[in-house]
C-alpha positions in Angstrom: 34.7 95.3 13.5 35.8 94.0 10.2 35.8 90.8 10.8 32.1 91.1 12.8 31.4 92.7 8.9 33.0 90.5 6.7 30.9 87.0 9.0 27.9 89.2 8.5 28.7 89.4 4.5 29.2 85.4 4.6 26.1 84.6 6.3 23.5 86.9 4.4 25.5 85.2 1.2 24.8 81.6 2.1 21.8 82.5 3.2 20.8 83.9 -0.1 22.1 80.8 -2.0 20.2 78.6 0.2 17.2 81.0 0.0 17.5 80.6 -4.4 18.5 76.5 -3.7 14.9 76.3 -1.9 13.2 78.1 -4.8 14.4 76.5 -7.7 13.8 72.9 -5.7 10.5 74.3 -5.2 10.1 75.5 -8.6 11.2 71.8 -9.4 8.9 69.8 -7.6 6.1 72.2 -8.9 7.0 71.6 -12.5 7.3 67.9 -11.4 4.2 67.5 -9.9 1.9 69.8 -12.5 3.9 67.6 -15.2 2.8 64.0 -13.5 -0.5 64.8 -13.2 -1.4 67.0 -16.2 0.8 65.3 -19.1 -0.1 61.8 -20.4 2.7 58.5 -19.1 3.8 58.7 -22.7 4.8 62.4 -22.9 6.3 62.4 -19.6 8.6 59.5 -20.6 9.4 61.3 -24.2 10.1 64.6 -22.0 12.3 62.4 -19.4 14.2 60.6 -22.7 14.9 64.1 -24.4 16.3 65.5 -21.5 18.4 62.1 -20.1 19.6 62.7 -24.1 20.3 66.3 -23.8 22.5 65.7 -20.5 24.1 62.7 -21.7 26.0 64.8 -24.4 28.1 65.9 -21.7 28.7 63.1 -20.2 31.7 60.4 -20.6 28.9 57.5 -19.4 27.0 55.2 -21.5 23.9 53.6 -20.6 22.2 50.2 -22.2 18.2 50.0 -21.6 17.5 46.2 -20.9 13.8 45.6 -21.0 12.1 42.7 -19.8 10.7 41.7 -22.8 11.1 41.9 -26.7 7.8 42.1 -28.0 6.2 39.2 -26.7 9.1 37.2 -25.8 10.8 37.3 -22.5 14.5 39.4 -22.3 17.5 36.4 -22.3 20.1 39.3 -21.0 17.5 40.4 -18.8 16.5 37.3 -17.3 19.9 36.5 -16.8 20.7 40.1 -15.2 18.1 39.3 -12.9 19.8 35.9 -11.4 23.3 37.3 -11.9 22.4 40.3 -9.2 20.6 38.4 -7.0 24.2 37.6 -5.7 25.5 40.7 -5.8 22.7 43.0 -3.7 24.7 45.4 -1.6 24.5 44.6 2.3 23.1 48.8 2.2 20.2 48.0 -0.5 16.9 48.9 1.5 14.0 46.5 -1.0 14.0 43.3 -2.5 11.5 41.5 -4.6 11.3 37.8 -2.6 9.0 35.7 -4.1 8.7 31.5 -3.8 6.8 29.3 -7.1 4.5 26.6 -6.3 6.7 23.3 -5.9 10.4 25.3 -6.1 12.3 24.6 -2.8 14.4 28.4 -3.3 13.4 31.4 -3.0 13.9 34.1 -5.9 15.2 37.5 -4.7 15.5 40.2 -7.3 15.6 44.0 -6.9 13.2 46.6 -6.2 12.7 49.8 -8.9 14.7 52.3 -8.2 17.8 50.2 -6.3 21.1 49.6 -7.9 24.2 47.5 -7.6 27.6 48.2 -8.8 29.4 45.3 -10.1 33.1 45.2 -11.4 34.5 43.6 -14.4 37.6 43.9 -16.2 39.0 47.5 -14.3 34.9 48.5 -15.3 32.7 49.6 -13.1 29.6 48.8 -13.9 26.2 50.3 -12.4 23.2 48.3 -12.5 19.8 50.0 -12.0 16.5 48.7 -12.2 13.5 50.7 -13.2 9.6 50.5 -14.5 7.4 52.9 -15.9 3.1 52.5 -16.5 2.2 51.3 -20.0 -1.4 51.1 -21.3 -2.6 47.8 -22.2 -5.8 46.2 -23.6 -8.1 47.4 -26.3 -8.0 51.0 -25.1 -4.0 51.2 -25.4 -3.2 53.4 -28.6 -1.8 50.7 -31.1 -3.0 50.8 -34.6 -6.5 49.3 -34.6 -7.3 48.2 -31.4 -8.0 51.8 -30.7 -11.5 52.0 -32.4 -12.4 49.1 -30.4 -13.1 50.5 -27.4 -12.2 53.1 -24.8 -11.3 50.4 -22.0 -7.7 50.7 -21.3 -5.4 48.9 -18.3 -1.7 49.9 -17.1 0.9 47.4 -16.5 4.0 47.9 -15.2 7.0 47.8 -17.5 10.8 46.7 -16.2 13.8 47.5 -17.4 17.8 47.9 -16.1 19.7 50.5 -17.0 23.5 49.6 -17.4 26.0 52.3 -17.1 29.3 52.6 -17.1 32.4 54.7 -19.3 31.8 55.1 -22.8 35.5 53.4 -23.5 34.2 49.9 -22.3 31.5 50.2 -24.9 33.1 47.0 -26.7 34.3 44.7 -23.4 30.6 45.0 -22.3 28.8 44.3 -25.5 31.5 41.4 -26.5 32.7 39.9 -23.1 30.8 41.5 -20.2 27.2 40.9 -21.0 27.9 36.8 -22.1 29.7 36.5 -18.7 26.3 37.8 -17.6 24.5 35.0 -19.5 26.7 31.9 -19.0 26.9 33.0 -14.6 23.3 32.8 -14.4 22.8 29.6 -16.4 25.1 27.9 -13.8 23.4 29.8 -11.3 20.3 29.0 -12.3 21.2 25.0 -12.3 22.3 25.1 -8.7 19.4 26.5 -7.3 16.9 24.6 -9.5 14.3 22.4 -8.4 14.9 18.9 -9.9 11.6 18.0 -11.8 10.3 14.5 -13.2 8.3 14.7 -16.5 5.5 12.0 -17.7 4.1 12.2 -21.0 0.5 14.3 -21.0 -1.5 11.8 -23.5 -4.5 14.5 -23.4 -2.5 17.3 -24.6 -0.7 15.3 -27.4 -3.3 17.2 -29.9 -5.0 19.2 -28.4 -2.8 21.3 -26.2 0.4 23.1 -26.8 4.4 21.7 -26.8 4.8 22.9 -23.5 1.6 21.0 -21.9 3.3 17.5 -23.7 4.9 16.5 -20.4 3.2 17.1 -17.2 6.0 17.8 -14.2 6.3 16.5 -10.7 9.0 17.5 -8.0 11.7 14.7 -8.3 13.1 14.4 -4.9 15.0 11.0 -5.3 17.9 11.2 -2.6 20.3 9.2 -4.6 23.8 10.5 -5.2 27.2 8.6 -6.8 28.6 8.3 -3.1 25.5 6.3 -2.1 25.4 4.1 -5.0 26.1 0.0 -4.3 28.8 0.4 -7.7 32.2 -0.4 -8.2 34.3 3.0 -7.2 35.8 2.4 -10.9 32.3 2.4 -12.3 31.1 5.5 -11.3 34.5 7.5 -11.2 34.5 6.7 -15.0 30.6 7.6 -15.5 31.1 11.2 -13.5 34.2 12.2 -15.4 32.2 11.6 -18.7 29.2 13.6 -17.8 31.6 16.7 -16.6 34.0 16.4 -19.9 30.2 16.0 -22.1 28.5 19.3 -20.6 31.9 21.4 -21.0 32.2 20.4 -24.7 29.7 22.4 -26.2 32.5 24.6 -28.8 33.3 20.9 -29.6 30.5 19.0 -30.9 29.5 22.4 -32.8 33.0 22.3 -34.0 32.9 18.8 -35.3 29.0 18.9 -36.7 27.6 16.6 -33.9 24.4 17.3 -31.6 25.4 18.1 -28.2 23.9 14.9 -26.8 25.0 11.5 -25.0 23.1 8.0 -25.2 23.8 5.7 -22.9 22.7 1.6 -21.8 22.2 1.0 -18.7 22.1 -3.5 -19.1 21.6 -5.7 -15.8 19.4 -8.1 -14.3 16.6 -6.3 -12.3 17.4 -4.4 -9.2 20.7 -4.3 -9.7 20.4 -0.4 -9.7 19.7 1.5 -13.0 17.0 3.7 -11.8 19.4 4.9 -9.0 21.9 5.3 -11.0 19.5 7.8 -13.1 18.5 9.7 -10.5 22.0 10.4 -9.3 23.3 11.5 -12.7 20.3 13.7 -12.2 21.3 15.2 -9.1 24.8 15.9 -10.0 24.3 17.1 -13.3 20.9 19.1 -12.1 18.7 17.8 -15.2 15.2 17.3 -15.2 14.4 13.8 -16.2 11.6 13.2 -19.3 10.3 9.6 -18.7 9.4 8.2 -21.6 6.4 5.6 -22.0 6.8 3.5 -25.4 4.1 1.0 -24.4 1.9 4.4 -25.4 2.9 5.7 -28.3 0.9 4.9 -31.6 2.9 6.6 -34.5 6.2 8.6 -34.9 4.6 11.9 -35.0 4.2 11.3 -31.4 7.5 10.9 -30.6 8.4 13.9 -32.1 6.5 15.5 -30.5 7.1 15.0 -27.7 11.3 14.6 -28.4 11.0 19.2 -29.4 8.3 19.6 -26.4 11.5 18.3 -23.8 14.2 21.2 -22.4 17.8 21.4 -22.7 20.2 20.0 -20.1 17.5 17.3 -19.6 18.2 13.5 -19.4 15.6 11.7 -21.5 15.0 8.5 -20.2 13.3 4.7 -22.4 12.8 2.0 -19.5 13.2 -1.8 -20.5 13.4 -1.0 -24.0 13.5 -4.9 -24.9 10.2 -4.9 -23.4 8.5 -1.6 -24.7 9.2 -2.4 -28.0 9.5 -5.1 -30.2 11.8 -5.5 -33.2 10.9 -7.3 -36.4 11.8 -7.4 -40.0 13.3 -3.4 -39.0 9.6 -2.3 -37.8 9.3 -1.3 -34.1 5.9 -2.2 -32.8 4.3 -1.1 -29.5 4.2 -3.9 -27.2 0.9 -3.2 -26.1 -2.2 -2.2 -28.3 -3.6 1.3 -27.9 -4.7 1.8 -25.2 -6.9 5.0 -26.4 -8.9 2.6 -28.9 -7.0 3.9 -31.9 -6.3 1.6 -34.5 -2.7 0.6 -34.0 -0.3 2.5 -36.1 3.9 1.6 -36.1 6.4 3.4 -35.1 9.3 2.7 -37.4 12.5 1.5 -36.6 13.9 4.3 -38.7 11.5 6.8 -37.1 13.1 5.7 -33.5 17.0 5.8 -35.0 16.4 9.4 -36.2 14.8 9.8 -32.2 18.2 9.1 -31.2 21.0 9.7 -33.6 19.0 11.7 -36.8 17.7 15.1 -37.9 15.0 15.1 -34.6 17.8 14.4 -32.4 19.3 17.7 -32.7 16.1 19.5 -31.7 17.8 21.1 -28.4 21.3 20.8 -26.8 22.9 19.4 -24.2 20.5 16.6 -23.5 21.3 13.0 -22.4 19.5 9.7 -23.4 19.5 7.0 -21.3 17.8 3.3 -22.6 17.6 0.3 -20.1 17.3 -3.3 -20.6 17.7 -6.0 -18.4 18.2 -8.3 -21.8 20.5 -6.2 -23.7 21.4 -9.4 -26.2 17.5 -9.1 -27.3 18.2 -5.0 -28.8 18.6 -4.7 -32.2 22.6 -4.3 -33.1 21.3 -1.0 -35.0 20.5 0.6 -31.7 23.5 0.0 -29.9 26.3 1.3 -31.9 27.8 4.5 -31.4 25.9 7.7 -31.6 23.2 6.1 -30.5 24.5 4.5 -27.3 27.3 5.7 -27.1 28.4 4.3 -23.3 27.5 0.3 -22.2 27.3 0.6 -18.2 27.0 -3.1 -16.4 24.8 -2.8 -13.5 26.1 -5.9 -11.9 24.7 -8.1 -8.9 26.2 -7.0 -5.9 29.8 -6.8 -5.2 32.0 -7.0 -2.0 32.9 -3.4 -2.7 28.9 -2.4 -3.1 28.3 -4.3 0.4 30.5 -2.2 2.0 28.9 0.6 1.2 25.4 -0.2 1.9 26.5 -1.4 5.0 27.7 2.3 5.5 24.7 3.8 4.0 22.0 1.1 5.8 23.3 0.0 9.4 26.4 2.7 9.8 29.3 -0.2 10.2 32.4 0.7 8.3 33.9 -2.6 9.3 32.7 -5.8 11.6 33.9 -9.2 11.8 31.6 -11.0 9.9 32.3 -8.7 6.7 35.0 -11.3 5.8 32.2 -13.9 5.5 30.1 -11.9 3.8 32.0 -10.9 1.2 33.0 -14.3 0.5 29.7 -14.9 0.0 28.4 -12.2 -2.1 29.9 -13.5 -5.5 28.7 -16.8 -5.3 24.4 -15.8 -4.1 24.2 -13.6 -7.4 22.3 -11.3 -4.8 21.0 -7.4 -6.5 21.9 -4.4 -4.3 18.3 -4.3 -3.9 18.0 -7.2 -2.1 21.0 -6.6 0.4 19.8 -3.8 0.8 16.2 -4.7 1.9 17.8 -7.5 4.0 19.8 -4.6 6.0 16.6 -2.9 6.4 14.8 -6.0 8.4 17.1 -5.0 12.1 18.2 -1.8 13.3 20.9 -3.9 15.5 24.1 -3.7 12.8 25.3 -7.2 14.2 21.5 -8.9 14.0 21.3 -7.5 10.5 24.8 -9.0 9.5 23.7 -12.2 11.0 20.8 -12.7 9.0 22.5 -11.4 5.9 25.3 -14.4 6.3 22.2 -16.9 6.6 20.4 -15.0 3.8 23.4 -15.6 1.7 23.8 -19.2 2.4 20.0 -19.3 1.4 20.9 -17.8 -1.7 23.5 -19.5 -2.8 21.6 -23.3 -2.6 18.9 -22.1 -4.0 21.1 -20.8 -6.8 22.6 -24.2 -7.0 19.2 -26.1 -7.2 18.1 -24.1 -10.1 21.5 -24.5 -12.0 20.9 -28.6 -11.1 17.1 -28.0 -12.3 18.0 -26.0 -15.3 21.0 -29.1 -16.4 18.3 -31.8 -15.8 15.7 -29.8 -17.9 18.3 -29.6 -20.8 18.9 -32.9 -20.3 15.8 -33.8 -21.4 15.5 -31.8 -23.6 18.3 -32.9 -25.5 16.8 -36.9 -24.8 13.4 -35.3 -26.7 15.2 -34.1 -29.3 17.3 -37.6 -29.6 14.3 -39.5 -29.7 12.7 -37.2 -32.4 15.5 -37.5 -34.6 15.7 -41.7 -34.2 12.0 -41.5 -35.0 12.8 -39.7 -38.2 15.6 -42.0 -39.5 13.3 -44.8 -38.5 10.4 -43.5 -40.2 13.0 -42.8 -43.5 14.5 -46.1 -42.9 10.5 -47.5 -43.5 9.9 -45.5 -46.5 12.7 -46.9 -48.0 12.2 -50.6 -47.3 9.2 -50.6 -48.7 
């Protein structure tokens, strides 16, 4: 009978506590929904804030409020927070953001308001939530004078994270947590990038912005290091010093330098130096800046259009020894305006401070590359040091190089008329290039190798007629110049007789 009682006593209890649970939800959700409706977006938020303040008093968390932007300038942390979570979504979060620019290959997931991911660092734990509340903008939003000007007024929607974790990793978040955040989504960022090639934007040089200086297209040149026709040497060497340049930042700060690399690429045409760009592209993940001289007019320009480039970019002068001409220190274009202008010089010391001066430190981690297939015709000025700072050879083709497009072209890793052909190579003087488009002329690997032994052997005489032509035309010269010089001693032999 007791215990019938005492079950009786437990159930009207919990039913009383559920009973006052209901009410003061209800009473909740009342005050909630008569505050939403009847108290401006800025009150509300004050109300939330002083509250979230209140209850945080008793609380061992801290949380930092990350907004998307600073004024008018875009968030770095939060930008990066953005990327850096996009890896660490929980299998259990229920909305994602998914969204795909015009002429990116990747898609860029982010988080919905109201989801959250917890994230571990250092023995933290670290909860990441994102959130948004309704702002007024436009002339009718209530900042200083743009009040009187009207009563139209728009909302936009404000995003923010909220970061919390203990109080006691106050100092490992501010000092070591949040740059981790930074530096993982710049790599991040890089590997998922799509590779874009920039041209100069003549019609924007004035009139337009920095940013509308260069005009972008997707760059989707397939070459990589293991497909380059190069000595392994060559490109083992190139590879290590593009991965010891971009860790060095600490060190060219350190030692005063701008955190930048020239390099010549010198060779007879074909031989590969526009491959060879695009792979240090694609390994590196740089955007290439292409860099028409023939159009430039006056050093402003160039400066110009040196600040409107990105970081971790590879800025890239083709056939510089044809571009521009050197004399008496003055670099000229090598073709007249082409915009009418009256033709103004770009100085030689305008173009050194492009490469090694004051407007060569505008940005970090950038790369220059100059080619030339006439490197003895550059100014000594331009290739020291600093300026060009690595010589690369791109030589004809080289048993080693046939090898591999033979890989790459007609998939033979060996065949017995490689022998041959490789005794061949060094004495046609033959470009990758043109191996290559002979390889490209059968899809039967032992037709193709057939026709590249006789294409060789076609190669190589006329190689030895031209030599033959180019001794006989010396040869006369040299009889000219034999003759001119008897005709002078006669002619001073005359003058004194008589």
């Amino acid at each position: 009978m007791e215990s019938t009682s005492s079950s009786e006593s437990k159930i009207a209890t919990a039913k009383a506590v559920f009973s006052a649970a209901a009410s003061v939800t209800a009473t909740v959700m009342l005050a909630r929904s008569i505050t939403h409706d009847l108290l401006p977006d800025d009150l509300q938020y004050y109300l939330s804030s002083a509250v979230h303040g209140f209850l945080a008093r008793f609380s061992s968390q801290l949380t930092l409020v990350i907004e998307e932007y600073e004024g008018l300038v875009s968030n770095q942390i939060y930008d990066a927070a953005q990327i850096y979570l996009s890896a660490k979504i929980s299998p259990t979060t229920r909305r994602l953001r998914v969204a795909k620019p015009e002429g990116e290959d990747n898609l860029n997931i982010s988080m919905e308001p109201r989801e959250e991911v917890v994230d571990t660092f250092g023995g933290a734990k670290l909860r990441w939530v994102m959130a948004s509340r309704m702002v007024e903008t436009g002339l009718g939003a209530s900042r200083g004078r743009w009040r009187t000007m009207g009563p139209v007024a728009t909302e936009s929607e404000a995003r923010f994270f909220e970061l919390s974790f203990h109080k006691k990793h106050k100092d490992m978040v501010m000092s070591t947590y949040l740059p981790h955040v930074v530096e993982e989504a710049k790599w991040m960022r890089q590997e998922k990038k799509t590779l874009k090639l920039f041209t100069p934007c003549w019609e924007n040089m004035y009139s337009g912005s920095l940013s509308d200086a260069w005009t972008p297209i997707n760059l989707d040149h397939p070459a990589t290091f293991e497909t380059l026709a190069m000595e392994a040497a060559a490109k083992e060497f190139i590879k290590e010093d593009l991965k010891r340049f971009v860790k060095r930042r600490e060190y060219y700060r350190k030692v005063g330098k701008a955190w930048k690399r020239g390099y010549l690429l010198y060779g007879p045409p074909g031989t590969g130096k526009s491959s060879l760009i695009a792979a240090m592209a694609n390994y590196l993940k740089f955007d290439i800046y292409d860099l028409e001289m023939t159009e430039l007019t006056r050093n402003s320009e160039l400066r110009k259009l040196l600040v409107a480039t990105a970081n971790r970019s590879i800025l890239v002068v083709e056939d510089i020894d044809c571009t521009i001409e050197f004399h008496d220190r003055i670099a000229r274009s090598a073709s007249p305006s082409s915009r009418g202008e009256p033709e103004n010089q770009v100085t030689l010391s305008g173009f050194l401070n492009f490469t090694d001066g004051l407007w060569s430190s505008c940005g970090d981690e950038r790369i220059i590359i100059f080619t030339t297939n006439h490197k003895e015709k550059l100014d000594p000025a331009l290739l020291r040091p600093g300026r060009m700072d690595v010589h690369v050879h791109m030589s004809y083709c080289t048993p080693c190089g046939f090898r591999l497009l033979a890989s790459n072209y007609l998939g033979v890793e060996d065949h017995t008329l490689f022998g041959e052909i490789e005794g061949l190579v060094h004495a046609a003087e033959v470009t990758p290039a043109e191996v290559a488009e002979q390889m490209m002329k059968s899809e039967e690997p032992g037709d193709a190798l057939k026709d590249m032994v006789e294409f060789l052997k076609m190669k190589i005489k006329e190689n030895e007629e031209r030599k033959a032509k180019k001794v006989e035309e010396q040869e006369v010269s040299a009889e000219k110049e034999e003759k001119k010089e008897v005709q002078v001693v006669e002619k001073m032999n005359g003058k004194e007789d008589n």
